[in-house]
py3Dmol code that shows the C-alpha trace and the ligand (Angstrom):
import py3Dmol

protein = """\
ATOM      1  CA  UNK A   1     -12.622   9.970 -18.756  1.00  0.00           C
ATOM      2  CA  UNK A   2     -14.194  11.215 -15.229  1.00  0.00           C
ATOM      3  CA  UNK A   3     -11.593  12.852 -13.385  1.00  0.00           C
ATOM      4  CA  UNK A   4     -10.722  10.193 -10.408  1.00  0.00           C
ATOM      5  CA  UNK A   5     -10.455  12.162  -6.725  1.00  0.00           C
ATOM      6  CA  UNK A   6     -10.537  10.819  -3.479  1.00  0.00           C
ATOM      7  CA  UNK A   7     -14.196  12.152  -3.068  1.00  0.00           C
ATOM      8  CA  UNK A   8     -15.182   9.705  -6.166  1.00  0.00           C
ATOM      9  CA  UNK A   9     -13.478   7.137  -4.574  1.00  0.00           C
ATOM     10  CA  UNK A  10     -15.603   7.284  -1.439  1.00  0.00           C
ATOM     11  CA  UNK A  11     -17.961   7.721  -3.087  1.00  0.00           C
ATOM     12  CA  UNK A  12     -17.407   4.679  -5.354  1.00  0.00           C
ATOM     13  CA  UNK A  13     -16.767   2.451  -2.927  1.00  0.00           C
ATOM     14  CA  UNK A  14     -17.332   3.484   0.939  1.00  0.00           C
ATOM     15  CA  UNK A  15     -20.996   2.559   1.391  1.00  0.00           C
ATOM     16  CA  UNK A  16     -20.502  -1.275   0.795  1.00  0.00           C
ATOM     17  CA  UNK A  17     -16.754  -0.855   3.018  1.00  0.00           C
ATOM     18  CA  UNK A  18     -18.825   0.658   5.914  1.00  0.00           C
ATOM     19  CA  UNK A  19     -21.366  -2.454   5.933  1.00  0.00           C
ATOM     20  CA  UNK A  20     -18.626  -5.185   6.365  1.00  0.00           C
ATOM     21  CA  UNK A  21     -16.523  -3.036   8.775  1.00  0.00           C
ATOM     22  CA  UNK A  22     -16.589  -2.042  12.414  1.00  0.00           C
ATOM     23  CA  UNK A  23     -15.685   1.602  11.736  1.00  0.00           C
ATOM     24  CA  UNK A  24     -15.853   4.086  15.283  1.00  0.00           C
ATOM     25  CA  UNK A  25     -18.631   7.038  14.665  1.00  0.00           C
ATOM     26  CA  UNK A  26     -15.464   9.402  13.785  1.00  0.00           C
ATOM     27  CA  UNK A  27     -14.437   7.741  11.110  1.00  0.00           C
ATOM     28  CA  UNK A  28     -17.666   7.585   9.435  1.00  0.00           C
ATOM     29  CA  UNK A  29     -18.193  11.297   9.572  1.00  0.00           C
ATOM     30  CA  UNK A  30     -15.042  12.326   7.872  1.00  0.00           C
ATOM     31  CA  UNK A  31     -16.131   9.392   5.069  1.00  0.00           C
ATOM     32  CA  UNK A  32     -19.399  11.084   4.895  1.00  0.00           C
ATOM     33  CA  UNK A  33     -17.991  15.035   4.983  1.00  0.00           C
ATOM     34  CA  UNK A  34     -15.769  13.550   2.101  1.00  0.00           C
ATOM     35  CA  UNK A  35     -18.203  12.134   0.157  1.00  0.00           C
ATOM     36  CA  UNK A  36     -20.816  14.660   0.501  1.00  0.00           C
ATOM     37  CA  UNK A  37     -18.473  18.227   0.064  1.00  0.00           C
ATOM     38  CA  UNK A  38     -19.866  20.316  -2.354  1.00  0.00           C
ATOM     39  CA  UNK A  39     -22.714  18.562  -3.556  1.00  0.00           C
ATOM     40  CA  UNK A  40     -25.964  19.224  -3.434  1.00  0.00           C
ATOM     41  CA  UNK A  41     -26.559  16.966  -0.204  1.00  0.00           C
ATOM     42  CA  UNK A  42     -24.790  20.096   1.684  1.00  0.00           C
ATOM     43  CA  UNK A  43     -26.946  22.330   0.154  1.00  0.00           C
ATOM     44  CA  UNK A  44     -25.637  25.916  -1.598  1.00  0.00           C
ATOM     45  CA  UNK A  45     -26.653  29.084  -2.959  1.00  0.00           C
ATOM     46  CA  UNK A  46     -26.667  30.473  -6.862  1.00  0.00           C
ATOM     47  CA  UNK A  47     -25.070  33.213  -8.030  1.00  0.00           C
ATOM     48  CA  UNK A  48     -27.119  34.607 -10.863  1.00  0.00           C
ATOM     49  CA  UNK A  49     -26.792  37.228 -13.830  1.00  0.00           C
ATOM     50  CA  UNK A  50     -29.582  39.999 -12.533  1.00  0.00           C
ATOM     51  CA  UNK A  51     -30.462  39.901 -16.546  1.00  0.00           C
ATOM     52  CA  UNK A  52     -30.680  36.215 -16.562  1.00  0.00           C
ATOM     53  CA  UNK A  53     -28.159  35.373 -19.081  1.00  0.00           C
ATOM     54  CA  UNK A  54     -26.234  33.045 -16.606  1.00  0.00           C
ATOM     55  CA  UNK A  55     -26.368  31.424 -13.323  1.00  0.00           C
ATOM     56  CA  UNK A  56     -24.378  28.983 -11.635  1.00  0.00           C
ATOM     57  CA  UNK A  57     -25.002  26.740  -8.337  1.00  0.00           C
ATOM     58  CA  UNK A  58     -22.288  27.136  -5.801  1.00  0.00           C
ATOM     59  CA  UNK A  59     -22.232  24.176  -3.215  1.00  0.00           C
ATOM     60  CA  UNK A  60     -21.545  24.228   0.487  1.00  0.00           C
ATOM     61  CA  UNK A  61     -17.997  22.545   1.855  1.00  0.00           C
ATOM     62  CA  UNK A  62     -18.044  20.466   4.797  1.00  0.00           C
ATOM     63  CA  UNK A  63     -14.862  22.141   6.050  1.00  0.00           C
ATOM     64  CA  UNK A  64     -14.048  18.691   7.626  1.00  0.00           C
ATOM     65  CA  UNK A  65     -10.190  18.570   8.532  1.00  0.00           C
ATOM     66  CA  UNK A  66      -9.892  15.318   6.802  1.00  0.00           C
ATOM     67  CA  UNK A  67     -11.456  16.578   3.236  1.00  0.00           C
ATOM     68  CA  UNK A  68      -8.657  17.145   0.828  1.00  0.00           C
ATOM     69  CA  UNK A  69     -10.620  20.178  -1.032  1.00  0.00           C
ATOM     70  CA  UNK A  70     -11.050  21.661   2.343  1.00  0.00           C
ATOM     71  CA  UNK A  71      -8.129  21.097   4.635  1.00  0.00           C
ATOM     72  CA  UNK A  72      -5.270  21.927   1.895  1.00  0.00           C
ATOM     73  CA  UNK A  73      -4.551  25.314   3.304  1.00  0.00           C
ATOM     74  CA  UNK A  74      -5.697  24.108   6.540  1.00  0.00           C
ATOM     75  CA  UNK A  75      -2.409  22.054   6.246  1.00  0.00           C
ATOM     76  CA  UNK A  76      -0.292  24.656   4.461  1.00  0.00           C
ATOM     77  CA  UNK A  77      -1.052  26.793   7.718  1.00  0.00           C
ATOM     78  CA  UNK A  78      -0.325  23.727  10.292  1.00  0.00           C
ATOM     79  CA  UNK A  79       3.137  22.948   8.329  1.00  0.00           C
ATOM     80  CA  UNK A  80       4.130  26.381   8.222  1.00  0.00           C
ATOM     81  CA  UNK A  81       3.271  26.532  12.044  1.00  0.00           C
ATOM     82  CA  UNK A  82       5.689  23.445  13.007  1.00  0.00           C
ATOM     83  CA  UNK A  83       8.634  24.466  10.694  1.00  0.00           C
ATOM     84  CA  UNK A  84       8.858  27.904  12.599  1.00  0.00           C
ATOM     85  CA  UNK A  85       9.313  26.084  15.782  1.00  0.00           C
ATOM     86  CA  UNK A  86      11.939  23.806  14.796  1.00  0.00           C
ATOM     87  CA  UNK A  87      15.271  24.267  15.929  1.00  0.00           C
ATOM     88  CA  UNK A  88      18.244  24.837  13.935  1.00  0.00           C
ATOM     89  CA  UNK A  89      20.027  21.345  14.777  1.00  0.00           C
ATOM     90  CA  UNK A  90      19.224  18.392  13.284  1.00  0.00           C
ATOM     91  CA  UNK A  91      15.650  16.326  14.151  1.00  0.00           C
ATOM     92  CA  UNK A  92      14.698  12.538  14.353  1.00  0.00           C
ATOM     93  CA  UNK A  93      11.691  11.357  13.077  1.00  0.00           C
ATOM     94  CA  UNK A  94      10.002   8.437  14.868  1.00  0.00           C
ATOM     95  CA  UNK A  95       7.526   6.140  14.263  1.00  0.00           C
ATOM     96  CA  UNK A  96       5.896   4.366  17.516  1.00  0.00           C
ATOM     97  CA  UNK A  97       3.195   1.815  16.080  1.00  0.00           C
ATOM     98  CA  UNK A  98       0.443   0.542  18.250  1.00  0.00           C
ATOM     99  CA  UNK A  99       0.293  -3.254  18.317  1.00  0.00           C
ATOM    100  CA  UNK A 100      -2.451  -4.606  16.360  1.00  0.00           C
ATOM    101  CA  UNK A 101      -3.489  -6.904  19.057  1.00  0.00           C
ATOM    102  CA  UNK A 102      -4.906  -3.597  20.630  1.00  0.00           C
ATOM    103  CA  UNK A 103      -6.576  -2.517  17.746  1.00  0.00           C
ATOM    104  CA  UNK A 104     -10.373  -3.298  18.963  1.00  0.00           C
ATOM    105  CA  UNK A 105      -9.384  -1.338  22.308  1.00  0.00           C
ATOM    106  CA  UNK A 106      -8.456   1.764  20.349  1.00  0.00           C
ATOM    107  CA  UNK A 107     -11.740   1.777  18.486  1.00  0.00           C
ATOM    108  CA  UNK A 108     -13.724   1.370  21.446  1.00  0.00           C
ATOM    109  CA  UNK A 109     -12.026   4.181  23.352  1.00  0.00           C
ATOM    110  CA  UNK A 110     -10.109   6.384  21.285  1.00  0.00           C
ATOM    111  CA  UNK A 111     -10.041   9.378  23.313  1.00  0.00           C
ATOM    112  CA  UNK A 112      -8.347   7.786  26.042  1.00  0.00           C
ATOM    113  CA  UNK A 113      -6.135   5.580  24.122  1.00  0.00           C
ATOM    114  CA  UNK A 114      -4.537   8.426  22.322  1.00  0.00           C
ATOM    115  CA  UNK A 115      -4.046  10.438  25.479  1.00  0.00           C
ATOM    116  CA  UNK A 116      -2.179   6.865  26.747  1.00  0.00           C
ATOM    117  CA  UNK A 117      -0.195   6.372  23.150  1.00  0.00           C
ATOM    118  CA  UNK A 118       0.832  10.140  23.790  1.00  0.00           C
ATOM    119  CA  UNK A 119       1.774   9.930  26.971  1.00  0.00           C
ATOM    120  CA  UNK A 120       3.887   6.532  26.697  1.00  0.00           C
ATOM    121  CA  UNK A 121       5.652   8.100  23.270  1.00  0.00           C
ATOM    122  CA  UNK A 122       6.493  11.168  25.440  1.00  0.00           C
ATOM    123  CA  UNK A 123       7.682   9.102  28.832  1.00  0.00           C
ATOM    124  CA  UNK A 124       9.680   6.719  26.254  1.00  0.00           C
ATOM    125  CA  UNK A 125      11.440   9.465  24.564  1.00  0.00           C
ATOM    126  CA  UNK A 126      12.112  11.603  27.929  1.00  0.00           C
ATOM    127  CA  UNK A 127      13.684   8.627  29.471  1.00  0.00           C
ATOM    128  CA  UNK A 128      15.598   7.556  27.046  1.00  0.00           C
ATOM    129  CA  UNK A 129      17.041  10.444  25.591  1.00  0.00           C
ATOM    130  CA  UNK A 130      17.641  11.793  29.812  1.00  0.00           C
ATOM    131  CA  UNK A 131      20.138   8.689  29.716  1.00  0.00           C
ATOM    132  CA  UNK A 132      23.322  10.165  29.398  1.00  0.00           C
ATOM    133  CA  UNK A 133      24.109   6.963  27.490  1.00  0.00           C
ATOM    134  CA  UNK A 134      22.101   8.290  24.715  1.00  0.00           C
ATOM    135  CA  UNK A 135      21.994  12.072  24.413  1.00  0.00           C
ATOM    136  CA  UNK A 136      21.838  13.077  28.497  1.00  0.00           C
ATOM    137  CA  UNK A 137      19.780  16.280  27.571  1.00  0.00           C
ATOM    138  CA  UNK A 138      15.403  16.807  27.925  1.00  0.00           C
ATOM    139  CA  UNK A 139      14.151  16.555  24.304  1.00  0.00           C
ATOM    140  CA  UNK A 140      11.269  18.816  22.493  1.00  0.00           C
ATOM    141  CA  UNK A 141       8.873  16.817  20.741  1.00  0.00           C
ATOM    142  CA  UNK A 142       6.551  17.824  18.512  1.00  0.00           C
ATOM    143  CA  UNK A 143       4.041  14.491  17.359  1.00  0.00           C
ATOM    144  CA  UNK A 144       1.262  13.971  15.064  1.00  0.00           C
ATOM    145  CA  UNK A 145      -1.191  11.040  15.182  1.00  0.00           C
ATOM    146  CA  UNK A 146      -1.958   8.977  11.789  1.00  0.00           C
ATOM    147  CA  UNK A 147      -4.923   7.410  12.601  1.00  0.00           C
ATOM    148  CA  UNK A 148      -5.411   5.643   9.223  1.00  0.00           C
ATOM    149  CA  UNK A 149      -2.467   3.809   9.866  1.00  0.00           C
ATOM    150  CA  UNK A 150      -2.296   4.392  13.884  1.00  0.00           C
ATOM    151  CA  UNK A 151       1.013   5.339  13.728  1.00  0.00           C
ATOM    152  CA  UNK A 152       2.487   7.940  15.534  1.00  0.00           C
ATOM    153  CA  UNK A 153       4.804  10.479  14.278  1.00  0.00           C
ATOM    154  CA  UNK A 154       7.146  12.081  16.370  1.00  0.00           C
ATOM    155  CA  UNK A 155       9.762  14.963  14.963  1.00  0.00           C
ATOM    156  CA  UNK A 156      12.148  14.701  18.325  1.00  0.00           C
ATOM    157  CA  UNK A 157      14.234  18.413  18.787  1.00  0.00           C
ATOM    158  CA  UNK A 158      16.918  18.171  20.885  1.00  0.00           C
ATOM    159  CA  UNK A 159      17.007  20.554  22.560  1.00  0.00           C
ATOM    160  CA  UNK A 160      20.626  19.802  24.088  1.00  0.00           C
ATOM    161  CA  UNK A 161      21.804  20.276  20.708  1.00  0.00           C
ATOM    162  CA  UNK A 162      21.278  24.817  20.670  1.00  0.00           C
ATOM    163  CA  UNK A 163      24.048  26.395  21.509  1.00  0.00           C
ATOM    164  CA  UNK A 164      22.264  28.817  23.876  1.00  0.00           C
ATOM    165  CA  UNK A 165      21.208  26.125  26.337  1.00  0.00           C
ATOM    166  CA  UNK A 166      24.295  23.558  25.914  1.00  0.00           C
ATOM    167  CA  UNK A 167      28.120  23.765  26.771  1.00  0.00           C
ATOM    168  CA  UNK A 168      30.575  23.160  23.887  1.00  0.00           C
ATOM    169  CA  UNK A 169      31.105  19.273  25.460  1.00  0.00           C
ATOM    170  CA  UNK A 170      27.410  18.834  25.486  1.00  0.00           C
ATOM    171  CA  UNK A 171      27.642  19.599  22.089  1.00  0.00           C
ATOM    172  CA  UNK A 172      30.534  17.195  21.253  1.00  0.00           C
ATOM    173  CA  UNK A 173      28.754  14.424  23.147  1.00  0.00           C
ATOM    174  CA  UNK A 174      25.463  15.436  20.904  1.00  0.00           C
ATOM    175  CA  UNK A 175      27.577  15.032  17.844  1.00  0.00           C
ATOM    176  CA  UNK A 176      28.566  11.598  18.880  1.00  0.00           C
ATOM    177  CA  UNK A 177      25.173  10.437  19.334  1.00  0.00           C
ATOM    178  CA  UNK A 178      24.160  12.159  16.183  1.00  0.00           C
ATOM    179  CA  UNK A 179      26.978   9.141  14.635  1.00  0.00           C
ATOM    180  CA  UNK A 180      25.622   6.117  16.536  1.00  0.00           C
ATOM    181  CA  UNK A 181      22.169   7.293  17.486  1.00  0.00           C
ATOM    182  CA  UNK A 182      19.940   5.670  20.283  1.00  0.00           C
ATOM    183  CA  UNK A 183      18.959   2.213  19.008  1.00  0.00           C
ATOM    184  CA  UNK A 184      15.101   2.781  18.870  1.00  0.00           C
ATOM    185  CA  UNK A 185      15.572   6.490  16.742  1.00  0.00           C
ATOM    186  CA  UNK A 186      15.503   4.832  13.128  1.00  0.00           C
ATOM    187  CA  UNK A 187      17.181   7.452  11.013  1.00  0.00           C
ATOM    188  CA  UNK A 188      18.271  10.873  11.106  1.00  0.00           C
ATOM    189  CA  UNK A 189      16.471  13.543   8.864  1.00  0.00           C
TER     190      UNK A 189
END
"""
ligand_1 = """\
1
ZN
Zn -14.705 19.351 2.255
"""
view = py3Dmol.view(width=600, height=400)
view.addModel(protein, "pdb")
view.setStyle({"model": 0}, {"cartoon": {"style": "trace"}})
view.addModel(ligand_1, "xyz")
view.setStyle({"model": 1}, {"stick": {}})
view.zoomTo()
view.show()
């Protein structure tokens, strides 16, 4: 049985997706740098025996950040990255969804609506968590964008919460909120 990989997949099944669906220009690239990594439509180079007795084709990659044979270590490297910056204190993780209803808006422009989805997650979460009713300190936040799903992700530090920036009642009051967190923070990691 053919081994089954995202890249068959596509390939399966993405050029009669693409002809019913209104798809932005980015999101047909990555489909195509999926569908086309190492294969011959890349082109490669061979790597042959000087005697002949072997040879083998090596094809290109299209070193696409959304190609799973490509972006692996990519991603080992990125998630490495973010867990040396985290804090030692507990984090949040949030979810902001955009509203469907704004869906064709986003595909028409979605430079400047993630700049705006950024922007309102960060203004939401500095206001909020500001309120003394909820944690009273200025968070870190470090967010990823799911565009498949156009979801946000947000990992919220608080920054309140290490003990070289917050008095020990600071700390008491973070431990409180920790118990009954701020209604729109889901769950606690
Ligand atoms: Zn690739």
């Amino acid at each position: 049985m053919a081994l089954v990989t995202l890249q068959t997949i596509f390939q399966d099944a993405f050029p009669a997706y693409e002809q019913t669906h209104l798809l932005p220009m980015h999101v047909r690239r990555a489909a195509r740098a999926i569908m086309q990594c190492r294969t011959a439509a890349l082109g490669g180079h061979v790597q042959a025996c000087p005697d002949g007795h072997m040879a083998r084709i090596w094809y290109n990659s299209c070193r696409h950040r959304a190609c799973p044979q490509c972006a692996y270590l990519q991603t080992e490297r990125w998630l490495a990255r973010q867990q040396a910056r985290l804090l030692a204190c507990d984090h949040y993780h949030v979810i902001f969804t955009l509203p469907h209803d704004l869906n064709p808006l986003w595909l028409a422009n979605v430079s400047v609506m993630t700049t705006l989805l950024f922007q309102a997650v960060r203004d939401t979460l500095g206001s909020l968590l500001a309120d003394p009713k909820y944690l009273g300190a200025q968070p870190g936040i470090i967010a990823a964008l799911h565009t498949w799903s156009q979801t946000v992700t947000v990992q919220v530090m608080k920054t309140g919460l290490t003990p070289q920036i917050a008095p020990s009642d600071r700390l008491r009051e973070a431990e409180t909120v920790q118990r009954h967190p701020a209604e729109p923070l889901r769950r606690p990691l």
